[in-house]
N, C-alpha and C positions, 0 to 999 in steps of 0.2 A: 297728873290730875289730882294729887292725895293736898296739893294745895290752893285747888281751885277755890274749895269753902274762905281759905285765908283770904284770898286774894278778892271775891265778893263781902266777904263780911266789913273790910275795909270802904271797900265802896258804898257799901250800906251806912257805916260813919256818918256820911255826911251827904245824905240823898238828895239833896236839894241843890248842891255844888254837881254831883254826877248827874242828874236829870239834864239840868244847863248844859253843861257840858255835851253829852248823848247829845240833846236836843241841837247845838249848834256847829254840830259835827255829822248831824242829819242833815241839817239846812246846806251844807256844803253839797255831800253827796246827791242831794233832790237837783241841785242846781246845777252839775256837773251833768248828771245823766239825763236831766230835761236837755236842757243845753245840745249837747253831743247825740239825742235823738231828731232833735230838729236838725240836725246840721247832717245828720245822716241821712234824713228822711229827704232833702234838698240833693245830697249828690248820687241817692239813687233816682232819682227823676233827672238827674243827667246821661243816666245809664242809656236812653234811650234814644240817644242822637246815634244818625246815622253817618257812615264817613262818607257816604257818596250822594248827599243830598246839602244843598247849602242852599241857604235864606237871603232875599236881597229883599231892603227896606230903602225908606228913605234915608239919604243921605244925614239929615240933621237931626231927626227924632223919628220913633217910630209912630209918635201922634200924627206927622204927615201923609197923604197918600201918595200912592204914585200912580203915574196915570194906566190907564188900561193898555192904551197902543205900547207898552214899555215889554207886555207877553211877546211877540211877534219877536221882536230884535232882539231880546235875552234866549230864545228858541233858535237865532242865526247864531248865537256863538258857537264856533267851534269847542267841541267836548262838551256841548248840553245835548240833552238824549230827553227831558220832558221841562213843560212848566205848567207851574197850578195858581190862578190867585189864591190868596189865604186871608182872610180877615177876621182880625176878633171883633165882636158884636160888645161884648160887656154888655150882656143881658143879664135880666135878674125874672124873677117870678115876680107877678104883682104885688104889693104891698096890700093891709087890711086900708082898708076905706078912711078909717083914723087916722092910721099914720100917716097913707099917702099926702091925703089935708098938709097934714104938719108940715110934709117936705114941700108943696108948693105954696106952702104961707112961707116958706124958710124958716122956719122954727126949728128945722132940724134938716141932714142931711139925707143923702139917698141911704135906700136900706140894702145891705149888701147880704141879709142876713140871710137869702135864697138866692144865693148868687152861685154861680158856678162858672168854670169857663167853657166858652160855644164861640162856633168859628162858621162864617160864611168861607165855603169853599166851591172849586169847580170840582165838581164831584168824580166824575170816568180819571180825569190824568190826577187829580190829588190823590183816589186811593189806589190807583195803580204803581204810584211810588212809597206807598205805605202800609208794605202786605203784614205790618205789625195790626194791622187791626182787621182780626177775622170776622169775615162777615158771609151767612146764610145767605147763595146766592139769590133766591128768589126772594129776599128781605133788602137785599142789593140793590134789582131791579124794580122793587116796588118803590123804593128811595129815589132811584134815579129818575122814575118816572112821576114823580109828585112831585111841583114846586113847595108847596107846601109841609114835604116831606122831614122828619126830622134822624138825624141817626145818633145815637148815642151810646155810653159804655153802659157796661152790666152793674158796674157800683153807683153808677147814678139810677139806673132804671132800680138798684136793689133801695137806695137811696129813699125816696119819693113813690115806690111802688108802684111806677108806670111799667107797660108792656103794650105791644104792637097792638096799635089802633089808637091808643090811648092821644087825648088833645090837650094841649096846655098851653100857657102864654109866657110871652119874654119879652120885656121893654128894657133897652140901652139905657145906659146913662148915661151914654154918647149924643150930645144934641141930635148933629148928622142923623142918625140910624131908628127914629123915634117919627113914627106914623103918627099922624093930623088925627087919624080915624083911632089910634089908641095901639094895643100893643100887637105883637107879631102874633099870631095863633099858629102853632105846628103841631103835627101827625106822626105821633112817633109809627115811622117804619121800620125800622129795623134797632138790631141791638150787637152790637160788637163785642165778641170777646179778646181777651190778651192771653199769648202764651207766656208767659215769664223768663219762661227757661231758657226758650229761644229768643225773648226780646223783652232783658231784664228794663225795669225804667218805662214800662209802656201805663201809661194814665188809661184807668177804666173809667175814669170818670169826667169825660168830652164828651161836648152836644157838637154835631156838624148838621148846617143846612144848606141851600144853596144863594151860591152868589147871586143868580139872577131875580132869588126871590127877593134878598133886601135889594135890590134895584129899583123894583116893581116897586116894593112894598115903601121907599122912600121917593118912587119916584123923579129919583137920577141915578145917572152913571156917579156912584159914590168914590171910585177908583179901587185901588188895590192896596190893603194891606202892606202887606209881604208877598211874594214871589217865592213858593217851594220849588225846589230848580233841581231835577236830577243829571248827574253826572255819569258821563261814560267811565271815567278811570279817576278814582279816587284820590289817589296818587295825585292827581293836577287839578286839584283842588283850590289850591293858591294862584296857579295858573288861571284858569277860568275865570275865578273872582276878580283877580285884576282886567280880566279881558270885559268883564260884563261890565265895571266898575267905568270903565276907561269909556265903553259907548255913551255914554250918557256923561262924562266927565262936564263938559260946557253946557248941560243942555238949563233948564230952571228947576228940575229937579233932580238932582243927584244922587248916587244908590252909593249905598253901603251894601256889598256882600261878604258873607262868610260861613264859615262852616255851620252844620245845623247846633255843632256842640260848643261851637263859641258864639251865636247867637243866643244859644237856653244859659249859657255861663254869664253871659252881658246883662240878659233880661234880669238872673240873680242880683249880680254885685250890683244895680241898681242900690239898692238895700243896704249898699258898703260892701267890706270884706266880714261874711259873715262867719268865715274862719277865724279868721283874726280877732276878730269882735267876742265870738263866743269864747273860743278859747283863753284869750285873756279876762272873761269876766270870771272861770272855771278858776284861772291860774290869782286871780288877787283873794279871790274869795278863800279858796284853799291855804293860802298864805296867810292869812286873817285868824283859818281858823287854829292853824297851826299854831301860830303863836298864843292863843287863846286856849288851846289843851296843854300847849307845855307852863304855860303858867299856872294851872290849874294843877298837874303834873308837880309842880315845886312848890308848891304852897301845900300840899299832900304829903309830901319827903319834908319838908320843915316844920311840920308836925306830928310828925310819925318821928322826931330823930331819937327821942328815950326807947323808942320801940324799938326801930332800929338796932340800937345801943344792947338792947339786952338781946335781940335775935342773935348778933354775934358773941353777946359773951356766952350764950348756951349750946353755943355752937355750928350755928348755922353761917356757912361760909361766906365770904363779899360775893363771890360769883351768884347765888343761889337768893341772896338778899336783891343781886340787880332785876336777878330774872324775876322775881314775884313783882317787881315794880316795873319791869317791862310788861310782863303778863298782866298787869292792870289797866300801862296803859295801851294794852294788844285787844282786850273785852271793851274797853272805850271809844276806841274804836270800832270792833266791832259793832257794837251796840247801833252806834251810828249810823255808820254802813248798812245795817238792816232798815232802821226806820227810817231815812233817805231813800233807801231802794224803794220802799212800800209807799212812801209820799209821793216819788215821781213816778211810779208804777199806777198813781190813783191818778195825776197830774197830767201823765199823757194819754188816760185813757177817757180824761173830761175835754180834752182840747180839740179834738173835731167837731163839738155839739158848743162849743163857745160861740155866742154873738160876731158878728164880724170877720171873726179867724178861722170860726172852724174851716168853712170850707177849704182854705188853705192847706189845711194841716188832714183833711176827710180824703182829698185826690190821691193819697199816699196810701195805696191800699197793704204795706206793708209797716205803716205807721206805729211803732210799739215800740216798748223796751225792748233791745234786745239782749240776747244770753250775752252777746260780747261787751258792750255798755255795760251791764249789770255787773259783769265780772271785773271789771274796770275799775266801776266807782267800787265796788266793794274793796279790792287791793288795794286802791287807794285811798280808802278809809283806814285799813289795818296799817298801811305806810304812815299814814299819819298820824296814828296813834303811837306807834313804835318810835318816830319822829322825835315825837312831841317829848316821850315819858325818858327818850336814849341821855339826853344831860341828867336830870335829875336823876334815875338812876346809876349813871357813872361817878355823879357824885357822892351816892349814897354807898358804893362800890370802894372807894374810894377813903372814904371818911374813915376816923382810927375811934375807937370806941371812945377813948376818955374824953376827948375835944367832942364829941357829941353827947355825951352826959354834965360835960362841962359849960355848952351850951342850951341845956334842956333847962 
């Protein structure tokens, strides 16, 4: 520690070259641990697939329906035990009076910016195969018994500031699902909580109503989504899905089945390989900046070499000369590493309240830095500093006094 003063007062030298530096050894680590929270915050909302429930959609896209009679004969396979229609709505709250204008003059698109996700479902057999979402039974039957009933999580109801009784509106931006008479009005009845602990990945933040109400409320059998389909034994998971897959094999609409954890995994990679994707933007960036401190790191040493030159001729050893120029570039790193942490720490705690995205990023009610991230980009900030500064110091290690007074 008796040369930490050395080892800053250097850095001080040349404040404007170490700022730069900090500053683009921050940009790495912001980038790193935004990055690697998003991509966290995606495969804990995997967590919450079940292994004995699998999903059948349409065969070609999930924008298809399938037809309603399709419940009955996925109920005759062998080793199914329930089925639920499930459909997502892509509802949104209404828009202000201005905007909305804008969006039907097309001067601009739909507003997503009160958008959440909400699922017309059949309510008795859909949450009887999904005792992840606790619900108050007389909040239950009050749901079950109002078409116009609404159920939804405790982070949306904290959200928006609704509670039981409360009425609001939701228009699709689904043509299909969009009333002549204007948008859907529901009745929040009920409110579900999640245990975490026992059903890590469970979203507090879904609206469910019922299927028959957007029937009504469109005025056709609109079909089925998805098909939630519970299974007797787990285990024959792959079985089944082939079995359900196959009835309908020739028919005009053909299903896709699979597990509930490779249908939430499908829905993602939509979007690409978001591992891959991130990761490698983490890995060029970090390589970028590497190169960028150890340059910085040698133009440091190649002008420091008279200083050098007489640290050793008063006695201070090649080993003890490396380490004060590792230990500069160990604080440059550090440095980094802190204010990366503290920009992506500001970074993800604005991206649920952002236009468009948040709510994406709002459903993740564990959504944050975490202590393991943090600790991560930070090591690997100090790696990269120690990285960067290990040639030039081995050179400076290295060097014989005269030939660096001879080059000074």
């Amino acid at each position: 520690m008796k040369y930490l003063p050395y080892v800053l007062k250097h850095l001080r030298r040349n404040w404007m070259r170490t700022l730069s530096t900090v500053f683009a050894m921050s940009i790495c680590i912001f980038l790193f641990c935004t990055l690697q929270t998003v991509l966290e915050a995606v495969n804990w909302g995997l967590q919450s697939a079940n292994a004995s429930r699998l999903v059948t959609r349409h065969g070609l896209s999930l924008a298809n329906m399938l037809p309603l009679s399709y419940k009955q004969r996925i109920a005759d396979v062998e080793g199914v035990r329930a089925v639920a229609i499930t459909t997502w709505f892509g509802g949104s709250l209404p828009a202000k009076k201005e905007e909305q204008d804008k969006v039907d003059a097309g001067e601009s698109g739909p507003d997503f910016s009160n958008f959440f996700q909400n699922f017309a479902v059949e309510a008795e057999p859909y949450f009887a195969m999904y005792p992840e979402y606790q619900i108050k039974p007389d909040e239950k039957r009050a749901f079950i018994g109002d078409l116009q009933g609404a159920l939804i999580g405790r982070g949306l109801a904290k959200k928006y500031g609704w509670k039981v009784g409360d009425r609001f509106f939701l228009e699709s931006f689904i043509p299909p699902y969009r009333k002549a008479s204007g948008p859907f009005e529901f009745v929040v009845q009920g409110i579900y909580d999640v245990d975490l602990v026992r059903y890590p990945g469970t979203d507090a933040t879904l609206m469910f109503f019922h299927q028959k109400y957007l029937e009504e409320g469109t005025g056709r059998r609109v079909g089925a989504g998805t098909y939630a389909v519970e299974i007797a034994d787990p285990s024959k998971a792959a079985t089944v899905s082939k079995a359900i897959d196959a009835v309908f094999e020739n028919s005009d609409a053909p299903t896709k089945t699979e597990t509930e954890a490779a249908f939430m995994a499908g829905f993602v990679s939509m979007a690409g390989n978001l591992a891959l994707l991130l990761n490698a933007i983490g890995i060029a960036v970090a390589f970028t900046i590497l190169l960028v401190t150890a340059n910085t790191m040698s133009m440091a040493v190649r002008e420091r070499r008279t200083e050098i030159a007489v640290l050793k001729t008063l006695g201070f050893s090649s080993g003890l000369v490396m380490t004060l120029i590792l230990g500069e570039a160990l604080v440059l790193g550090g440095l980094g590493g802190a204010l990366g942490l503290f920009l992506s720490r500001g970074a993800i705690s604005v991206l649920p309240h952002v236009p468009m995205i948040g709510g994406l990023f709002a459903q993740f009610p564990s959504f944050g830095l975490s202590a393991a991230v943090a600790a991560l980009g930070f090591a690997i900030a100090l790696f990269l500093g120690l990285a960067a500064g290990f040639v030039p110091a081995l050179l400076a290690y290295r060097a014989r006094i005269t030939e660096m007074l001879r080059q000074a």
